[in-house]
Structure formats: structure tokens, C-alpha cells
C-alpha positions in Angstrom: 33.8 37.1 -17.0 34.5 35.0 -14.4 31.2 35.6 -12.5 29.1 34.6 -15.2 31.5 31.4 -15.6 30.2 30.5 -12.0 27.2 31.8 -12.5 26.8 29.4 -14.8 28.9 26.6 -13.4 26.6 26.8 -9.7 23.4 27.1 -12.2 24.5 23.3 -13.9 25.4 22.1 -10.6 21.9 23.0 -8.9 19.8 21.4 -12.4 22.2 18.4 -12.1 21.2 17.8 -8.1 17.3 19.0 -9.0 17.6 16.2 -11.6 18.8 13.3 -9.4 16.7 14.1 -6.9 13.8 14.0 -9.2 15.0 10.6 -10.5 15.5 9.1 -6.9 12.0 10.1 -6.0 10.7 8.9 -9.2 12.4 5.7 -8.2 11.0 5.6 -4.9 7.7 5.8 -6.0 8.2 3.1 -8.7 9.4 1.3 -5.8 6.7 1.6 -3.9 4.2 0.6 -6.5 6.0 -2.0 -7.8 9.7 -3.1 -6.9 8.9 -6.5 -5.0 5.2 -6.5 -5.7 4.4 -9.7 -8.2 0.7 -9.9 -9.7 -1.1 -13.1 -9.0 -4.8 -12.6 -10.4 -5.9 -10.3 -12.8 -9.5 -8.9 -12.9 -10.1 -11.2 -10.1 -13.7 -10.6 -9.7 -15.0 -14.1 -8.9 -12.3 -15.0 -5.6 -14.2 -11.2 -3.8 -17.7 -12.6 -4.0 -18.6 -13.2 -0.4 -16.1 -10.6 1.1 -17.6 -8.9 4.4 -17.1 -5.5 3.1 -17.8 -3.8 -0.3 -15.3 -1.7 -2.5 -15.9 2.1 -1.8 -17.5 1.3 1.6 -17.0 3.9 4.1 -15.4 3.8 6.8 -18.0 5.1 8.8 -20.4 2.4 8.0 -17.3 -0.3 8.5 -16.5 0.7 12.1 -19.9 0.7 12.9 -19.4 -3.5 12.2 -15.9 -4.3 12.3 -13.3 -2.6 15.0 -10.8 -0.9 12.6 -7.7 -0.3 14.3 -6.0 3.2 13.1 -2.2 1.9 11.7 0.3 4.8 12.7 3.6 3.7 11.0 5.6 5.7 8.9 6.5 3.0 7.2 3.5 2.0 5.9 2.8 5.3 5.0 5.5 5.2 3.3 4.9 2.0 1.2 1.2 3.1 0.8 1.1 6.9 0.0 -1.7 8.3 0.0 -3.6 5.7 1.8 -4.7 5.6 5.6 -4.5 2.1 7.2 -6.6 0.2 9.7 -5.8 -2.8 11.3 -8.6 -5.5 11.0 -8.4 -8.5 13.1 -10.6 -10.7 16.1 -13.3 -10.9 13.7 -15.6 -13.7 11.5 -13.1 -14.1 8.8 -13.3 -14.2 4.8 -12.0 -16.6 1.9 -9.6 -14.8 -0.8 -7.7 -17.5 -3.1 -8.0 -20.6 -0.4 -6.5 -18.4 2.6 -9.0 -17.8 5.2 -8.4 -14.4 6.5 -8.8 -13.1 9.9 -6.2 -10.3 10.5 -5.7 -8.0 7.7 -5.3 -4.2 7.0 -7.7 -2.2 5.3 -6.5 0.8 3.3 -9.1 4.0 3.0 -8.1 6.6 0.2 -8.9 10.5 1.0 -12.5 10.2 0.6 -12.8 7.4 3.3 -13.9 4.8 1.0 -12.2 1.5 1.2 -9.5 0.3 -1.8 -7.2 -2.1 -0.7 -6.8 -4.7 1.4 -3.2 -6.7 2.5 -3.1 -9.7 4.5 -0.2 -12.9 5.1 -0.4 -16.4 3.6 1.9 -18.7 4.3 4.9 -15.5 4.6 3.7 -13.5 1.3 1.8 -10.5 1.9 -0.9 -10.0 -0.5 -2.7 -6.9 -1.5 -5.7 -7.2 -3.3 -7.4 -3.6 -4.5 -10.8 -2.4 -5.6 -9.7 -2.5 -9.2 -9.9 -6.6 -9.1 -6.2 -7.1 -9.3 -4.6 -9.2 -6.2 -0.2 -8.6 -5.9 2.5 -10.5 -3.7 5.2 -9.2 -2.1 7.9 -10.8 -0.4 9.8 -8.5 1.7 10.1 -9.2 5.3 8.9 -5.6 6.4 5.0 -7.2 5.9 5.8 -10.2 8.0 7.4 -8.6 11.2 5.0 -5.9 10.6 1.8 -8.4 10.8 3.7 -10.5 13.7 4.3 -7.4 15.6 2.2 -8.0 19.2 
């Protein structure tokens, strides 16, 4: 009898820790996607006309115009999952809500084709993504990150 007690007693135990771990990595990922992010536009169409790049673009065909610097930060990674990052900066720059952009990072999904893009104004990072939608964040990770030499 007493086996089956802690049998049963180290079963519960094990659910209850399987549980919270679930929960804290649901959490994480809700934090990722959303704890600190704000949105600013929605189904911002008209502020990407004239942007130097096109949503889906590969990044084959962009690093044959633009030099795309590979982002290795685990970090990042962590904050973007999923996504690959490039650094994009020294070139002809672009308009996005009045900020005229010049250094910015360029996120590729798994199939190489291009669906976000983050950049600083005036100490707010601000991701826009291929699904029209533009998001600030104010945590200080983006601005040391960006103002990193």
C-alpha cells in the first residue's frame, strides 16, 4: 500500500512540475510576442510604399544589393524565435512613419524570405512585419543592442 501511495504521490508531483513548466514557457513565449510590444499602425499599407525591399523577398536576391550582416545573438534569437536576423546598415536609407532609416535589422523566416523589419527612433525600437502591422517596444535590450559598436 504504501508503494502505490508514492507511486502516486511522485506521479502528482511530476504532472504538477510538467504543468508549470508548460505555463512558464507559455509565458515566455507570450512574452516574446507581446509583453512590452505596443501596436502603433494597423494594416499600415500606405507608410511601406517606397521601401527598398519587398515583403517575401529573398535573401539571395537582397544580399546581392544590400550587405546583410548575419546577427548571432542568442538574445535575439531568443526574442525572435524562429526568425534569422541580419544587420542592415551603411546604405541609401528608407522613410517609415517620418523616421528615416539607415541601420536596421532584417528578419528572414525559414524559407529565406523577408518578414520583419526593427529599427530605433528616438529610443523605441519598432518592428514593422510583412502582415502591415508596425509595434514599439521600449526595453533597453534594443537600444544597447543597436548602439553596440
Amino acid at each position: 500500500m504504501k508503494r502505490i501511495v508514492m507511486l502516486i504521490l511522485t506521479i502528482s508531483v511530476l504532472m504538477m512540475m510538467s504543468v508549470t513548466a508548460s505555463a512558464a514557457h507559455g509565458h515566455k513565449d507570450r512574452g516574446n510576442h507581446d509583453n512590452g510590444w505596443h501596436r502603433t499602425h494597423h494594416n499600415d499599407v500606405e507608410a511601406e510604399r517606397g521601401l527598398p525591399f519587398a515583403w517575401h523577398e529573398r535573401y539571395d536576391s537582397m544580399r546581392g544589393n544590400y550587405h546583410l550582416e548575419r546577427v548571432y545573438d542568442r538574445d535575439m534569437d531568443d526574442r525572435f524565435p524562429g526568425l534569422r536576423a541580419y544587420r542592415w546598415s551603411g546604405h541609401e536609407g528608407f522613410w517609415h512613419h517620418g523616421h528615416y532609416v539607415k541601420d536596421a535589422v532584417f528578419f528572414f523566416n525559414t524559407n529565406d524570405e523577408i518578414v520583419s523589419v526593427g529599427y530605433m527612433a528616438d529610443g523605441v525600437f519598432i518592428s514593422f512585419r510583412e502582415n502591415h502591422e508596425s509595434y514599439e517596444n521600449h526595453d533597453s535590450f534594443y537600444f544597447s543592442w543597436f548602439h553596440r559598436s
